[in-house]
N, C-alpha and C positions, 0 to 999 in steps of 0.2 A: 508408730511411736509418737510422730506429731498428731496424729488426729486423737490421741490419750490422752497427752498434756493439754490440747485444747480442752478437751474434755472436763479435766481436773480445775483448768483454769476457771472455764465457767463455772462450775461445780463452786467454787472458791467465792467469787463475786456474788454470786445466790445467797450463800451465805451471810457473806457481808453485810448486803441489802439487807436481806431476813432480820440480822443481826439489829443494823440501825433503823430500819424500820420498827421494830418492836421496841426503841428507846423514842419513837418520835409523840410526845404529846400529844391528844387529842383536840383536832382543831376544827374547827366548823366548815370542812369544804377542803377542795383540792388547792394544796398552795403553788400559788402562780408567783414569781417573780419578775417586773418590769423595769428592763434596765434602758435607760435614757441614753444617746450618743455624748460626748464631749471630750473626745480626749483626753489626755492626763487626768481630766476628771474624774474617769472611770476608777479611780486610785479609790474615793470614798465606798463605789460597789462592793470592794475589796473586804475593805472591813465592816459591810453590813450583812456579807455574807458568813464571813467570819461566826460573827454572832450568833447570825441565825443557826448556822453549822453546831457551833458549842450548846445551842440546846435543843437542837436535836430534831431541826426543820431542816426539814430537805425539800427541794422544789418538786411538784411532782412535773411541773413545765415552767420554763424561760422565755422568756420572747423581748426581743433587743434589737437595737439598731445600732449601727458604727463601733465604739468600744464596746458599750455593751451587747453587741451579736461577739464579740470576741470574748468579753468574759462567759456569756452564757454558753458558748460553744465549750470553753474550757471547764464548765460547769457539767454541762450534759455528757459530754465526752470524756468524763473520767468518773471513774467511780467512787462513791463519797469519801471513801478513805483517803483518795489521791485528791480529793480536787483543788484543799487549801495550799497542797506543795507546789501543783501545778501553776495555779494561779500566784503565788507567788514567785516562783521560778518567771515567769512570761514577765514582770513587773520589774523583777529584779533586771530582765533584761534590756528591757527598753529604760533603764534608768540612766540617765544623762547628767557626767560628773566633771569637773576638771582633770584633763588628760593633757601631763607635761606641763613644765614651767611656766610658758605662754598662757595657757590656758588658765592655769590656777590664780595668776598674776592679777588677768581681767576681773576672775572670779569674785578676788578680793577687792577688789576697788567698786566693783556693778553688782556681788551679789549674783541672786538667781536670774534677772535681766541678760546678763552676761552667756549663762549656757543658753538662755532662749533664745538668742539673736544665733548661736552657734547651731544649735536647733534645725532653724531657717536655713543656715548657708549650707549645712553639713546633713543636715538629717538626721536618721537615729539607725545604728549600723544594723541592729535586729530586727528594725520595723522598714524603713523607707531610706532610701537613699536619692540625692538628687538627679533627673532625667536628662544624661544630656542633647536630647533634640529639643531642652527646652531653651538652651541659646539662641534657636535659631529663630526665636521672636514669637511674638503672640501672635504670626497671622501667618506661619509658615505651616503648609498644607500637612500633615505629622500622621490625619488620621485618629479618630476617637481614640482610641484603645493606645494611643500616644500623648495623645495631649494631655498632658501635665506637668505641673511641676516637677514630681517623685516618682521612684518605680517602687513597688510594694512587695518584689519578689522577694527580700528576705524576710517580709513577714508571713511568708509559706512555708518556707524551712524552718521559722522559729514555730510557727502552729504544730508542723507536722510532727517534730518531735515532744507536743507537749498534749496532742489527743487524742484519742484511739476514734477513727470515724466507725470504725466497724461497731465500736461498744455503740457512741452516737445512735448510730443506726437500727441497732437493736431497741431502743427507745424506751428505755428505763426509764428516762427522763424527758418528756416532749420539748423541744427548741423548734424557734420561729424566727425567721433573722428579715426585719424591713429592707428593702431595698423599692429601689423608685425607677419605671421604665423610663430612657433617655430621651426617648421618642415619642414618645405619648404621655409623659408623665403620669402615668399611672402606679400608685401605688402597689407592691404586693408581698405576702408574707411569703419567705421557702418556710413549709412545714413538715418537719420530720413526719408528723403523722401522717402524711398524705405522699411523700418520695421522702427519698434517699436523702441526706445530708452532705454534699461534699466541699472540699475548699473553695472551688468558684462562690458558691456561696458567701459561705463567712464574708470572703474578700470583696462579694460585689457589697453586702453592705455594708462594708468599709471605705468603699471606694469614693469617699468624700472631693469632691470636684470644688475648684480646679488643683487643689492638690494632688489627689490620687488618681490613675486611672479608670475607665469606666472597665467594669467585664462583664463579657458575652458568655451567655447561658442559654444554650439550644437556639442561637440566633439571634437571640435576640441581648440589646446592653443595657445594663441596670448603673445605678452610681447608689449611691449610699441613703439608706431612707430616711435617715436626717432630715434631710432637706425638703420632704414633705412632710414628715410628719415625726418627729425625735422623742414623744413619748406615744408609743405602742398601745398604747392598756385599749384604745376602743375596740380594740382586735381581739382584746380574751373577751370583753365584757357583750361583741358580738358576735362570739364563738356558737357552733352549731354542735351537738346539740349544748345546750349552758348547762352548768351543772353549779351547784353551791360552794366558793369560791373564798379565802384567802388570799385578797394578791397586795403582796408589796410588792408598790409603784416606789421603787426610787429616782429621786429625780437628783440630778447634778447640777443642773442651772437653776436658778431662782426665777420668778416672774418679777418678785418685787425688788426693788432697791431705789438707793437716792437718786434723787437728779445729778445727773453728770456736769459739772464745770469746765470743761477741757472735751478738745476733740480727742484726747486718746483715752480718757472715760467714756465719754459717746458710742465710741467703736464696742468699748467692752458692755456696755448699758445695751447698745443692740443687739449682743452678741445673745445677752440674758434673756430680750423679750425673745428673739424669733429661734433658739433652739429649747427655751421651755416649753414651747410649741403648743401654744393653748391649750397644757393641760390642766386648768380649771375649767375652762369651759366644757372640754370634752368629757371630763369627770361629771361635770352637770348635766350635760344633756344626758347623757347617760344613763344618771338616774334618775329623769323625766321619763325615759323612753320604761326604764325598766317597771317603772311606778306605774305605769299606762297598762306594760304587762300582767302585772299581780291586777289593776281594776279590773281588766277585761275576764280575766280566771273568775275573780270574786264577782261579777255580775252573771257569769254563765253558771255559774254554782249556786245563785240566788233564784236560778229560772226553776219554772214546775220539771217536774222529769218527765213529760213525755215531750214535749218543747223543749230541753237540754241535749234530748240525743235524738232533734232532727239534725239530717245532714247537713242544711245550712248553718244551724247554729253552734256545729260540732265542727266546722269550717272554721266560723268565724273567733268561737274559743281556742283554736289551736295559736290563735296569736296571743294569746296570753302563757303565761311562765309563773313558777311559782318556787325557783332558786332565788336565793339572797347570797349578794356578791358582799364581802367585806372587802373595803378598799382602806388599805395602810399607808399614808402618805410621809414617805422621809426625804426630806427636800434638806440639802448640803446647804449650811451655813456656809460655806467658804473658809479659807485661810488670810490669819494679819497679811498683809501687804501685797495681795495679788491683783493684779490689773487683769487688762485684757488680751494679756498673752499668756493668761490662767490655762487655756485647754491646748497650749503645747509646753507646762511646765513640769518635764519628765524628772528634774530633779529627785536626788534620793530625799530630800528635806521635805521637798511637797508631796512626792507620793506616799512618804511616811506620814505625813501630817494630815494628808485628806482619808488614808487609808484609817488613823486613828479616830477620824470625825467619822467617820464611818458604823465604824465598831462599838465608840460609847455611844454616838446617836442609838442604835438601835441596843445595845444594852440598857440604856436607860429606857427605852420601850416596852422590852420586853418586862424587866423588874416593876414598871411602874403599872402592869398591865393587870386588871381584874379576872379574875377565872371565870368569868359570866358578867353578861349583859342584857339585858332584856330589846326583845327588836319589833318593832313594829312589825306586823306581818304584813301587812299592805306596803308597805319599802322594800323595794329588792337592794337598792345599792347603797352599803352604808358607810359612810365616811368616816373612816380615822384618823384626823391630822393630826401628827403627833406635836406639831408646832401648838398646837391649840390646849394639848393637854389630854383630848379626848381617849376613852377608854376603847380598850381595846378585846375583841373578843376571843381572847384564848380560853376558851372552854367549852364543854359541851362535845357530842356526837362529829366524828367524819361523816359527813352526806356525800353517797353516790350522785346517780344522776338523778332528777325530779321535773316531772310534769312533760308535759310536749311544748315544744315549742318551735318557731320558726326563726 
């Protein structure tokens, strides 16, 4: 009887897919979603996924660090019908309000400052709670896999009832979650398409130090990939084999803003350069590297043909590529009066408020967006900042995979 209704069950999901599959737009490449780390930040992810959802984009892969390895997990790990109740149900949870007299008291005299500070002392009951062998000082022998601030165990019990790993794992939907070796600092992605998907994961790249703990995965301890590297995208864009690409990059931090006047601007001004984690640059080099690709194709293809298929020069052509990546950039304006205790503000005011910049940001995206653009074909990777205005390519053929590359 159980092995019937599992049966039925997938039977059902098939379906589904089948279903929103067949209402999904025709988009130039497989759509990638890149979700940036920042805490309460991740509120704006919220509602750009939203968006995308209502018309009728679905990722075919996620790859995220810190919050965003937790929304994309909450993403890949449910299937598209469930995913926007999911991900709102986990938001709803970690929503931080005035609770009792006391509380509401402060509220109203500080405002959102107010739950921040409580934030700090208190934690958040669904996500982290405070550690306590952290009284016993910053230099008291505790052990990695202790040391911190928080313990992160009730953000296992709120995961676990909010994603099916099994569906995960079945890899409808490819997920990659950053995480950065403790030891060697070395970066590296867990990828569904290569092993299994389970909570150590998620949580190691959540595991943002010194607040959360580090966790151990086959031996070895990872902490949160933030901290090398908080936008992801050079990891689709050096994906094996590449294939022709849609990816929105959303970013939650800004690179740019004013000069800070004050040490607790300062803190939040550093907060922006080093978790938007040089992704302009990386975006550029990127599509140097890819540019370099498409020459090397176009001079092997310019050769006579009995000199194009010697084996040295069928060698050296293989490092050319001839996918073109569209890269969609939506970068969070921020909310009126947030400092820089912006990425622990779990308020219901800010998560609604970053969740709403979320959603009209990318609806005015998508509406302002042209069904066709013409592309240089010598360009593999092309830029759409929507801060800029720039056009967007929704139109045209899904492309499988194309060309050899290394």
């Amino acid at each position: 009887m159980k092995a019937l209704q599992r049966k039925k069950h997938i039977a059902g999901k098939q379906t589904q897919r089948a279903h929103h599959s067949a209402a999904q737009p025709s988009l130039p490449g497989q759509v990638v979603l890149v979700l940036q780390g920042g805490g309460a930040l991740g509120a704006y992810q919220i509602g750009v996924y939203q968006a995308l959802h209502e018309a009728g984009i679905e990722p075919h892969w996620v790859i995220g660090t810190s919050i965003g390895a937790i929304n994309g997990a909450l993403i890949a790990g449910n299937p598209p019908h469930q995913r926007l109740e999911r991900l709102h149900a986990f938001w709803k949870r970690v929503e931080q309000n005035p609770g009792g007299p006391l509380a509401a008291f402060w509220f109203s005299l500080l405002g959102n400052a107010s739950i921040n500070w409580l934030t700090l002392a208190g934690g958040i009951p669904a996500f982290c709670v405070p550690n306590p062998m952290a009284v016993l000082g910053q230099h008291a022998q505790v052990g990695v896999e202790n040391a911190a601030y928080y313990l992160t165990t009730p953000l296992r019990g709120t995961l676990a009832g909010l994603l099916d790993l099994d569906y995960l794992n079945e890899r409808h939907t490819r997920l990659s979650l950053g995480a950065v070796k403790v030891c060697s600092g070395e970066m590296r992605y867990f990828d569904s398409r290569n092993e299994p998907i389970t909570m150590d994961h998620i949580m190691a790249s959540g595991a943002l130090p010194p607040a959360f703990p580090a966790v151990r995965i086959d031996g070895e301890l990872y902490w949160d990939g933030g901290i090398y590297s908080n936008t992801p995208i050079e990891a689709v864009l050096d994906d094996h084999p590449r294939r022709n690409s849609l990816i929105f990059a959303v970013d939650v931090w800004r690179p740019d803003g004013p000069a800070p006047d004050t040490l607790w601007q300062v803190v939040g001004r550093e907060k922006d350069i080093k978790y938007s984690s040089r992704a302009n640059n990386h975006i550029a080099r990127q599509k140097q590297i890819h540019h370099l690709r498409h020459v090397i194709l176009g001079l092997a293809k310019a050769m006579p043909e009995k000199l194009r298929n010697s084996q040295e020069i069928k060698e050296l052509a293989s490092w050319g590529c001839q996918t073109t990546m569209h890269v969609v950039r939506l970068v969070a304006s921020g909310i009126s009066g947030e400092d820089q205790m912006k990425d622990i503000d779990f308020t219901r005011a800010g998560i609604q408020a970053r969740r709403q910049a979320g959603y009209d940001d990318t609806r005015h995206m998508l509406d302002d967006a042209p069904r066709s653009r013409p592309v240089d074909p010598i360009e593999g990777v092309i830029i759409h900042d929507t801060m800029s205005g720039a056009p967007l390519p929704l139109g045209g053929g899904v492309d499988g995979f194309a060309g050899r590359t290394k």
